[in-house]
C-alpha positions in Angstrom: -19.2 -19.1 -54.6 -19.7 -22.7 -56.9 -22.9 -23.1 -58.5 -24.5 -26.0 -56.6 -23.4 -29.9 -58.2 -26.7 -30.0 -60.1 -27.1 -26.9 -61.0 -24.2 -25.9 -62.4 -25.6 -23.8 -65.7 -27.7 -22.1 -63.4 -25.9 -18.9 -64.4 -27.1 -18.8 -67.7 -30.7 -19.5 -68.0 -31.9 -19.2 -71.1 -28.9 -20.0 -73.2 -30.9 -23.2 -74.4 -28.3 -23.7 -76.9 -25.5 -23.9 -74.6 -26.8 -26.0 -72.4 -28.6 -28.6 -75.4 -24.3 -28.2 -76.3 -23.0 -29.5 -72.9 -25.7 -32.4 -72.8 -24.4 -34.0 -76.0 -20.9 -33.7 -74.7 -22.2 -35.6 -71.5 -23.4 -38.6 -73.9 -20.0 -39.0 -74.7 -18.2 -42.1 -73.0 -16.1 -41.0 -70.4 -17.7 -37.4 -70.6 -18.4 -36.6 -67.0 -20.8 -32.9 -66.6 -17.6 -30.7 -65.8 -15.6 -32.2 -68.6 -18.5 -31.2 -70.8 -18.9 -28.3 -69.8 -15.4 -27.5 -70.0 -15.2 -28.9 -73.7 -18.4 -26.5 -74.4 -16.9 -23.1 -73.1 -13.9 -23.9 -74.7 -15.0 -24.6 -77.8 -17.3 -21.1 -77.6 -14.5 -18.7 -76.1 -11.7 -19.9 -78.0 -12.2 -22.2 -81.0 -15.5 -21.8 -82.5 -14.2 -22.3 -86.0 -12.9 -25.9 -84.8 -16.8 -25.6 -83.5 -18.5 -25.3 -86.9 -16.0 -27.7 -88.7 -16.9 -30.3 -86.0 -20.6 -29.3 -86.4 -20.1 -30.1 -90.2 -17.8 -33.1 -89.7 -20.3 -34.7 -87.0 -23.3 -34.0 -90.0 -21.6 -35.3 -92.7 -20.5 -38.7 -90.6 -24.1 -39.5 -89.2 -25.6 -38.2 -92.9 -23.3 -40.3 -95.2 -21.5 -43.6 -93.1 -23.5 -46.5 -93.8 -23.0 -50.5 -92.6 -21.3 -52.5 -95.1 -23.4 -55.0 -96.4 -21.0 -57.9 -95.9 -19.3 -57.3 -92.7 -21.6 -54.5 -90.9 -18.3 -52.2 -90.6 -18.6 -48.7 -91.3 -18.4 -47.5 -95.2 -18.8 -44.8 -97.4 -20.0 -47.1 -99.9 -22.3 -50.0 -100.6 -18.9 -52.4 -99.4 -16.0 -51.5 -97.1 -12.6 -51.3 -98.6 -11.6 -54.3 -96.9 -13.9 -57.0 -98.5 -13.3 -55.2 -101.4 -9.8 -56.2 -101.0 -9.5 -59.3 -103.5 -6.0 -60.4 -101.8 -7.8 -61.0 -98.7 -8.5 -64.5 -97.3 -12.1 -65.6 -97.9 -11.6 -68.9 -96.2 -11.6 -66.3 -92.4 -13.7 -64.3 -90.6 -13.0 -63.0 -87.7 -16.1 -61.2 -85.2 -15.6 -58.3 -83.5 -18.0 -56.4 -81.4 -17.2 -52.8 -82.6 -15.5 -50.9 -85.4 -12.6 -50.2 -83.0 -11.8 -53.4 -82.5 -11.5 -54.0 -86.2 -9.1 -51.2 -86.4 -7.3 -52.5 -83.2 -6.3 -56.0 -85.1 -6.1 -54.0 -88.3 -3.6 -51.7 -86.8 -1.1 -55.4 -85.4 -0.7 -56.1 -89.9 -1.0 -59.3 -89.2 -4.6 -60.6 -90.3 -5.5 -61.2 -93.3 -8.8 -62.3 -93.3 -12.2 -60.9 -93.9 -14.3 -59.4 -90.8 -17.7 -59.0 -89.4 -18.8 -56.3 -86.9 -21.7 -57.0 -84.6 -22.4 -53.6 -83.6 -22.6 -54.7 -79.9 -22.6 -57.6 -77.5 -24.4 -59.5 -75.5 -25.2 -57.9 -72.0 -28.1 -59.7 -70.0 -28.1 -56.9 -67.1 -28.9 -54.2 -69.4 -31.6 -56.2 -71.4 -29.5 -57.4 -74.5 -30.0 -61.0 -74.3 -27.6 -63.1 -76.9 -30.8 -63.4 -79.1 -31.3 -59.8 -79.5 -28.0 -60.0 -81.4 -28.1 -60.1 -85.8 -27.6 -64.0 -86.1 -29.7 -64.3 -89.1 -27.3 -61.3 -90.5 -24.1 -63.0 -89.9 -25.1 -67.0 -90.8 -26.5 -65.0 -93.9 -23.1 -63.7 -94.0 -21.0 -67.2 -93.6 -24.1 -69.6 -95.6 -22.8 -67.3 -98.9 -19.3 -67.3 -98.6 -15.7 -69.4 -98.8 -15.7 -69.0 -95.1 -14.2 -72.1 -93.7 -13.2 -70.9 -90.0 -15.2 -68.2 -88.0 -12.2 -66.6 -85.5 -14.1 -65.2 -82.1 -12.9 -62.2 -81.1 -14.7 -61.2 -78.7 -13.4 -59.1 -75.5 -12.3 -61.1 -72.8 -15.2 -59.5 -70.8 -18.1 -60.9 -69.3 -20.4 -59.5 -71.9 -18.1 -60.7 -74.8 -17.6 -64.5 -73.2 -21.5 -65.0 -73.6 -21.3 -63.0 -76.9 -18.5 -65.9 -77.8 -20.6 -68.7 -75.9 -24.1 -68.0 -77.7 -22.4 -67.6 -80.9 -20.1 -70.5 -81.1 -23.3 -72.8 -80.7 -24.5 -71.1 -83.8 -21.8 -71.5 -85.8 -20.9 -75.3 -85.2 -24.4 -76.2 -86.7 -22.8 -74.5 -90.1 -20.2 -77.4 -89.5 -17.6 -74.2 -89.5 -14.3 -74.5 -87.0 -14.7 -71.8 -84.7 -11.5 -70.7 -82.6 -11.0 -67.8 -80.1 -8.5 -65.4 -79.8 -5.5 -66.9 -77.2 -5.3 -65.3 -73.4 -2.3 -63.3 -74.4 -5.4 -60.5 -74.1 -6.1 -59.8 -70.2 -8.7 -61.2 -68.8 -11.9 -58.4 -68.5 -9.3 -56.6 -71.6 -11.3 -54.8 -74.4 -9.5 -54.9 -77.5 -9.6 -51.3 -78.7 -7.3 -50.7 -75.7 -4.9 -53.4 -76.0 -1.8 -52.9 -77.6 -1.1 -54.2 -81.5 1.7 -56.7 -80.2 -0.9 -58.4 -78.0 -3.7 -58.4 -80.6 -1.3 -59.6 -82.9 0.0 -62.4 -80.4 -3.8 -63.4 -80.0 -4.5 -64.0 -83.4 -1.5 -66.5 -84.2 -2.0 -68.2 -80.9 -5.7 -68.6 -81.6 -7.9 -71.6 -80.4 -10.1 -73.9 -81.7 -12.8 -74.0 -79.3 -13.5 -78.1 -78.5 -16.0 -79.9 -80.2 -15.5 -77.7 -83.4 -12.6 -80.0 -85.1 -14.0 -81.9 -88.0 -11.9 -84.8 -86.5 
């Protein structure tokens, strides 16, 4: 007979560790409570060396990965290895929300610019209000640099149109050009799931957003 919806670790009472293990999986995205579950037996019946070395890896990530202190991007070291790069063009940056959407347009080989990484977007109905985002961070960021056009990149999502909205006020009072990434990316697309050719296609058919041409 199934263990009733909610109580499905019913069975082993007491096993705080196993269940503390099938929580975390359920903080995943896209982790529902049987695929956690699943991932947590499987892990303990079959694999637990695979276990320990994701233990160790999941340690060492959250003890050691810092923000880059130009672009916010995930690092091993005081800068990332892209604004490290001295071949790369200072006179760009281009704002993503996450680190996998820097990897998305890094994956299309096509940019060449420098980055920066809010770390999140705006989303009203959850209680992050444009404002809550780093501004000070990123005009910091664009005040002490060659920067001479801020590419919005955004997703093409509610959240990430009021991201662009809230931020594109901001950056025409640096008397920057801001332009936006073209619609060849599907409207309500996030860009960690749309393919290179697309990204890439969005980049070189990029925007400037009106009002932000110095003519």
């Amino acid at each position: 007979m199934a263990l009733p919806k909610d109580d499905a670790l019913s069975a082993f009472d007491g096993l705080d560790p196993l269940v503390d293990l099938v929580a975390a999986f359920k903080r995943l995205p896209g982790v529902g409570p049987k695929s956690a579950q699943r991932l947590a037996f499987h892990l303990l019946q079959h694999d637990r060396q695979s276990a320990s070395e994701l233990g160790q890896a999941l340690l060492r990530a959250v003890n050691e990965i810092r923000h880059c202190r130009l672009c916010n991007n995930f690092c091993h070291q005081d800068t990332c290895s892209i604004c490290a790069q001295p071949r790369r063009n200072r006179s760009l940056v281009c704002v993503v929300e996450t680190p996998a959407d820097l990897a998305a347009i890094e994956q299309t080989q096509t940019y060449t610019g420098l980055y920066y990484v809010l770390m999140g977007k705006a989303s009203p109905l959850d209680g992050v209000h444009p404002e809550s985002l780093d501004w000070p961070r990123l005009s910091q960021r664009l005040d002490e640099s060659e920067v001479q056009e801020v590419i919005l990149a955004t997703n093409f999502t509610n959240e990430g149109e009021a991201t662009a909205v809230f931020l594109t006020d901001r950056i025409r009072r640096l008397n920057l050009k801001v332009s936006r990434l073209a619609r060849g990316v599907p409207l309500g697309a996030e860009l960690e799931y749309t393919d290179p050719i697309t990204v890439a296609r969005a980049l070189m058919d990029r925007r400037l957003l009106r009002g932000t041409d110095e003519s």
